[in-house]
C-alpha atoms as one frame of an Amber mdcrd trajectory, in Angstrom:
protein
  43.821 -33.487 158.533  41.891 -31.155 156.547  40.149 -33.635 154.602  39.232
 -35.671 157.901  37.995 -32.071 159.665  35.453 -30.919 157.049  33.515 -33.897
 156.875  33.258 -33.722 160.513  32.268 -30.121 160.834  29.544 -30.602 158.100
  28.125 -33.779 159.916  28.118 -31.746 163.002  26.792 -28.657 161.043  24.203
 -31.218 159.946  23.453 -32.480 163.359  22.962 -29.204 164.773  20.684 -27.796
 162.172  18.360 -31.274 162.652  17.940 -30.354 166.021  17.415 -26.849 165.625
  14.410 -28.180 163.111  12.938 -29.960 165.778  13.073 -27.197 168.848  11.738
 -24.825 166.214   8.971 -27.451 165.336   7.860 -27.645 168.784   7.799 -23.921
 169.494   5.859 -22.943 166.214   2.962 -25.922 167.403   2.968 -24.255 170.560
   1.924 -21.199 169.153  -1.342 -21.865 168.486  -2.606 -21.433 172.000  -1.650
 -17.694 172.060  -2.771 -16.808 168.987  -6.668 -18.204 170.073  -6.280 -16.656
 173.129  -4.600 -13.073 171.524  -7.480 -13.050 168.444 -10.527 -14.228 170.493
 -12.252 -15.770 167.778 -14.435 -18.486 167.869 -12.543 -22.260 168.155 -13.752
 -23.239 164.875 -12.561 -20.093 162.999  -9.146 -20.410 164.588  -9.181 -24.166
 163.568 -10.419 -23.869 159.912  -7.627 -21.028 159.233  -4.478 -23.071 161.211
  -5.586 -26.368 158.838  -6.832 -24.485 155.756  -4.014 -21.866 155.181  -1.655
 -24.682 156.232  -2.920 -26.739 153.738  -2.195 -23.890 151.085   1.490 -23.480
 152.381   1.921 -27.007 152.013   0.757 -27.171 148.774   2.438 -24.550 147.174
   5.555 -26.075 148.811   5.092 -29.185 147.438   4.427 -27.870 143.770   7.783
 -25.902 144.163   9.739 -28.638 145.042   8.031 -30.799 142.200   6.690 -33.907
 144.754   3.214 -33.614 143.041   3.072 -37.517 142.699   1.104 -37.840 145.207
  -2.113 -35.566 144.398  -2.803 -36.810 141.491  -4.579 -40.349 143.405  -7.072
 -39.960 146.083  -6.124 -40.333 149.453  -6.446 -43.663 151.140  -8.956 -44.172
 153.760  -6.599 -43.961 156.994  -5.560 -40.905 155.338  -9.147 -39.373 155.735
  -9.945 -40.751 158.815  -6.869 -39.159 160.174  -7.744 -36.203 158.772 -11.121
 -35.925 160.393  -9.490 -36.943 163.771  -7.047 -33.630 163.435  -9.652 -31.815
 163.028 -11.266 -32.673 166.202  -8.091 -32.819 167.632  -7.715 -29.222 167.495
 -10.742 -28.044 167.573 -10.852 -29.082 171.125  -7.022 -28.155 172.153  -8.142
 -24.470 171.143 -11.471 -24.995 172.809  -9.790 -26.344 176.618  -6.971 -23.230
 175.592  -9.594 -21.574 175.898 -11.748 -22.457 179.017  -8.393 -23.470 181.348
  -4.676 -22.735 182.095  -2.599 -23.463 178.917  -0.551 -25.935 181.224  -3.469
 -28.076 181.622  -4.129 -28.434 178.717  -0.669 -29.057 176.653  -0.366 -31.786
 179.436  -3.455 -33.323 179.501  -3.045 -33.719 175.285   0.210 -35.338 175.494
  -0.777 -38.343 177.636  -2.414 -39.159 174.213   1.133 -41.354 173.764   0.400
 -43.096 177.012  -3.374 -43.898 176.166  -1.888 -45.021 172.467   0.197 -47.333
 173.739  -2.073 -48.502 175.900  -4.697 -49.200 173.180  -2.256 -50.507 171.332
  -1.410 -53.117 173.093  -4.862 -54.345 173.052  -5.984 -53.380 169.379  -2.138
 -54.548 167.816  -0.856 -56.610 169.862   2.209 -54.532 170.703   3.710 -55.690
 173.885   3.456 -53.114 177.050   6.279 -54.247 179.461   6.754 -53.266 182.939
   8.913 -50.242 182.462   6.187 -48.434 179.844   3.385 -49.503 182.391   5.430
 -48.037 185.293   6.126 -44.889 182.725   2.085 -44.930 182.115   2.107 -44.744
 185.636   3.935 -42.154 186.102   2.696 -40.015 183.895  -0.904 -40.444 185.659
   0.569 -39.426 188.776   2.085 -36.498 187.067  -1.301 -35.076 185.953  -2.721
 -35.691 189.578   0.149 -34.009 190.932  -0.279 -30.727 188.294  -4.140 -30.706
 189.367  -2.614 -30.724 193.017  -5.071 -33.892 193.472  -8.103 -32.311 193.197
 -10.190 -30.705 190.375 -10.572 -26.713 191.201 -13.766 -25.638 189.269 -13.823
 -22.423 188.394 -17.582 -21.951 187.663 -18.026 -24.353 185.499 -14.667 -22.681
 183.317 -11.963 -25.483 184.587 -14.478 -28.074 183.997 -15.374 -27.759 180.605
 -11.435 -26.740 179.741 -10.468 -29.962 180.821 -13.168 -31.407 179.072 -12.521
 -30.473 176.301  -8.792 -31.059 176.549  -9.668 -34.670 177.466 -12.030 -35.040
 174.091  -8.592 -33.199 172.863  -6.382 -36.199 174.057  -8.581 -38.468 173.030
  -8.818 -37.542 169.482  -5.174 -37.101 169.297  -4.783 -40.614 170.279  -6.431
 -41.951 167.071  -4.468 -39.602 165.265  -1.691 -41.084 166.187  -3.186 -45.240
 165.525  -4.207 -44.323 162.371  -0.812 -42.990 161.368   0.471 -46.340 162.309
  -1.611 -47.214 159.543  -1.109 -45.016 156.800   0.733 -46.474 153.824   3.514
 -46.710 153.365   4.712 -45.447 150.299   3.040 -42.500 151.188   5.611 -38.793
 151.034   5.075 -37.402 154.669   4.529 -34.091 153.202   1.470 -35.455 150.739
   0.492 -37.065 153.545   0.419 -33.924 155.751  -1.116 -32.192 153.163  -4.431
 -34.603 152.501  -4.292 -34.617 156.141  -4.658 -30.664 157.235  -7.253 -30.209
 153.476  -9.510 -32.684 155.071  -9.313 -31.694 158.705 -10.216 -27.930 156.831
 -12.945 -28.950 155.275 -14.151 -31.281 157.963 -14.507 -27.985 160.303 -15.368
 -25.733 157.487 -19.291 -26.370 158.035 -18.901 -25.991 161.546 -16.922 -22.649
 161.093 -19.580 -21.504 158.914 -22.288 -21.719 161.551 -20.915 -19.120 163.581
 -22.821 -15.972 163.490 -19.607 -14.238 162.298 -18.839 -17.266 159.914 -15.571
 -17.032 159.209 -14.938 -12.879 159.428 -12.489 -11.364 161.293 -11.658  -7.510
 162.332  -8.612  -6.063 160.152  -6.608  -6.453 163.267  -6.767 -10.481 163.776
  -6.011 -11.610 160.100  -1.903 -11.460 160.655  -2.862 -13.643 163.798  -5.063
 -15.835 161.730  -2.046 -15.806 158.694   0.140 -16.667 161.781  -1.811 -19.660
 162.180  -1.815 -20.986 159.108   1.649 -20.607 158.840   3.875 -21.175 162.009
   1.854 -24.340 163.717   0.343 -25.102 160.277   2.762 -25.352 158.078   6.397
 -23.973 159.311   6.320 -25.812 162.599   4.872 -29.489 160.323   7.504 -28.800
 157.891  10.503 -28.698 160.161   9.001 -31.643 161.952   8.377 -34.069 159.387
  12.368 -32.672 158.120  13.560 -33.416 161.790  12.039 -36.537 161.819  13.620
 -38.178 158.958  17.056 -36.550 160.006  17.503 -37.720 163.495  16.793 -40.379
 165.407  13.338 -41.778 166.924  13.790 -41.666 170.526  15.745 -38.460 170.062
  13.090 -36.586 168.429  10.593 -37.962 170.352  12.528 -36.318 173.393  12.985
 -32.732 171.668   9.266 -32.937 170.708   8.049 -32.477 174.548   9.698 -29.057
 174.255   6.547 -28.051 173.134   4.643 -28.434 176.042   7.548 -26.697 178.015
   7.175 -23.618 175.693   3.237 -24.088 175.834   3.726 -23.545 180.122   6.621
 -20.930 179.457   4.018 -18.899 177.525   0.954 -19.444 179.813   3.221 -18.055
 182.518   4.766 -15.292 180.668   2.343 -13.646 178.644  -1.232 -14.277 180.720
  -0.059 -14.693 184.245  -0.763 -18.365 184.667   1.837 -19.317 186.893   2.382
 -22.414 188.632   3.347 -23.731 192.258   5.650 -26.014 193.231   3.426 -29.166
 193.361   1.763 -28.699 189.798   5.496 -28.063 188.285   6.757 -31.078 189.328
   3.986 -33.194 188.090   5.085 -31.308 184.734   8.288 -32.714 185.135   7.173
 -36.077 186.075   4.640 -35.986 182.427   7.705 -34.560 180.380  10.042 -36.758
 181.914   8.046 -40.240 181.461   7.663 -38.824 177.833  11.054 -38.720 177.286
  11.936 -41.739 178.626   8.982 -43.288 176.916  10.610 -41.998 173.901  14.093
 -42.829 174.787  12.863 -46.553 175.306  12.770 -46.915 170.992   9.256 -46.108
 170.366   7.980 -46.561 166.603   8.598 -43.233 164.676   6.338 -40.393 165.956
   3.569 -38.755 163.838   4.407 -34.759 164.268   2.413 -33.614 167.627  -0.977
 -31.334 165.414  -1.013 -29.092 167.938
C-alpha cells in the first residue's frame, strides 16, 4: 500500500506543481500592463527593457543549466522573423495599455488565436470545421458585446488604444504562424532566447530615438528590472516548463487566466471597472478560448505578452 501511495502522491505532487507553472505564467505576462502604466515611460523603453533584460535572464539560465548547444549556430530565419514580430507585438500591447482600458486590450490581443486559425486555414491548409467557425463566431460577438456595440471615443484616446491593440493582435498572430514553423529540433528555451535578443534589438533603435533614450528616474528601474524579469523571463520560463508538462488543450485553457488577471488588475488598481454587458462578452472571448483550446489545438507558443 505504501509503495502504490507514493507514486501516486508524487504524480499528483507533479500535477499540481505543472499547473501552478502555468497560472503563475499567465499572471507574471499580465504584469506588464501595470508596470507601463505604474513607470510612465515611453512604449519603446518599456519594450526594449521587458525583451532585453529577459533575454539576459534567459541566457544566464541557459548557461547554468549547460543547454548552450544551441548558441553556438545562428538562428534560422523563422526564428528572426518571429523575433521581429514580438517586438511589434509588444510594442503595441504597451502602446493600446496605454491609450485604453486594460480589458480592451488583453481581449482584443487574444482573438489573435481566432484570426490564426483563420489564416491558417487558408495559408496551411488546416481544416476550420463548423464548431471552430461557430467558436470564431463567438468570440466576435464577445468583443462587440465588451465594446457594448459601439466604439466610445474618448477624444481620440479609445481610438488609437484600440488601434494599436488591433496592430497588437495582428502582430501576435504571425507570432504565433511562424512558430508553427520554427524547427524543430530547436530547445524552446534557445528558441525563446534568439527570440526576445532579436525583438531587443529590433526596438533598440526605436528606443533610442526618444528624447530620454533609454533613461529612467532612480525610482522606475525596479519597475523596469520587474519587466525584464516577471513577463520576460519568469512568466516564459514557467510557460515553456508548463507546456511540456501538461497537456495541450489543458494549458491552452489555464493560459486565458491571463487575460482574467489583466481585467482583475485594470479593475483593482486604476478603477477601470466593467458593467454587466462588457463582462459577459469577456466571458463569451475566454470561454470560446477555452473551448477552442479544449477542441486539441496544435501546441501553443507561450502568449508574449
Amino acid at each position: 500500500m505504501t509503495t502504490q501511495t507514493l507514486p501516486r502522491s508524487l504524480d499528483d505532487a507533479l500535477a499540481l506543481s505543472s499547473l501552478l507553472l502555468a497560472l503563475v505564467a499567465a499572471v507574471g505576462m499580465a504584469t506588464i500592463g501595470v508596470i507601463s502604466r505604474v513607470t510612465g515611460l515611453p512604449a519603446e523603453s518599456i519594450t526594449f527593457y521587458r525583451l532585453g533584460l529577459g533575454a539576459a535572464c534567459l541566457l544566464a539560465y541557459l548557461l547554468l543549466t549547460g543547454r548552450v548547444a544551441g548558441l553556438r549556430t545562428l538562428p534560422a530565419r523563422s526564428v528572426v522573423v518571429s523575433g521581429a514580430l514580438l517586438a511589434a507585438f509588444v510594442l503595441c500591447y504597451v502602446q493600446a495599455m496605454n491609450h485604453t482600458r486594460m480589458a480592451n486590450a488583453i481581449l482584443m490581443v487574444y482573438l489573435a488565436p481566432v484570426c490564426a486559425s483563420v489564416v491558417a486555414h487558408f495559408l496551411f491548409g488546416e481544416k476550420l470545421g463548423p464548431r471552430q467557425t461557430a467558436l470564431i463566431g463567438m468570440a466576435l460577438l464577445g468583443f462587440a458585446m465588451m465594446q457594448e456595440f459601439r466604439l466610445e471615443l474618448d477624444g481620440g484616446s479609445d481610438a488609437l488604444g484600440l488601434g494599436f491593440a488591433l496592430l497588437a493582435m495582428l502582430a501576435y498572430t504571425g507570432f504565433i504562424l511562424c512558430n508553427r514553423r520554427l524547427p524543430r529540433d530547436m530547445d524552446d528555451a534557445t528558441g525563446a532566447f534568439w527570440q526576445l535578443t532579436v525583438g531587443a534589438l529590433v526596438i533598440l533603435p526605436f528606443a533610442l530615438s526618444q528624447p530620454q533614450g533609454l533613461a529612467a528616474a532612480p525610482w522606475q528601474w525596479p519597475w523596469l528590472v520587474a519587466a525584464g524579469v516577471l513577463p520576460g523571463f519568469l512568466a516564459l520560463l514557467c510557460a515553456v516548463m508548463a507546456i511540456n508538462r501538461l497537456p495541450t488543450a489543458l494549458y491552452g485553457t489555464l493560459a486565458y487566466c491571463e487575460p482574467v488577471a489583466v481585467v482583475i488588475f485594470g479593475w483593482t488598481l486604476f478603477g477601470e471597472a466593467l458593467g454587466p454587458l462588457p463582462l459577459a462578452g469577456c466571458a463569451l472571448i475566454l470561454l470560446s478560448g477555452m473551448v477552442q483550446a479544449s477542441l486539441g489545438a496544435p501546441r501553443p507558443a507561450p502568449s508574449p505578452a
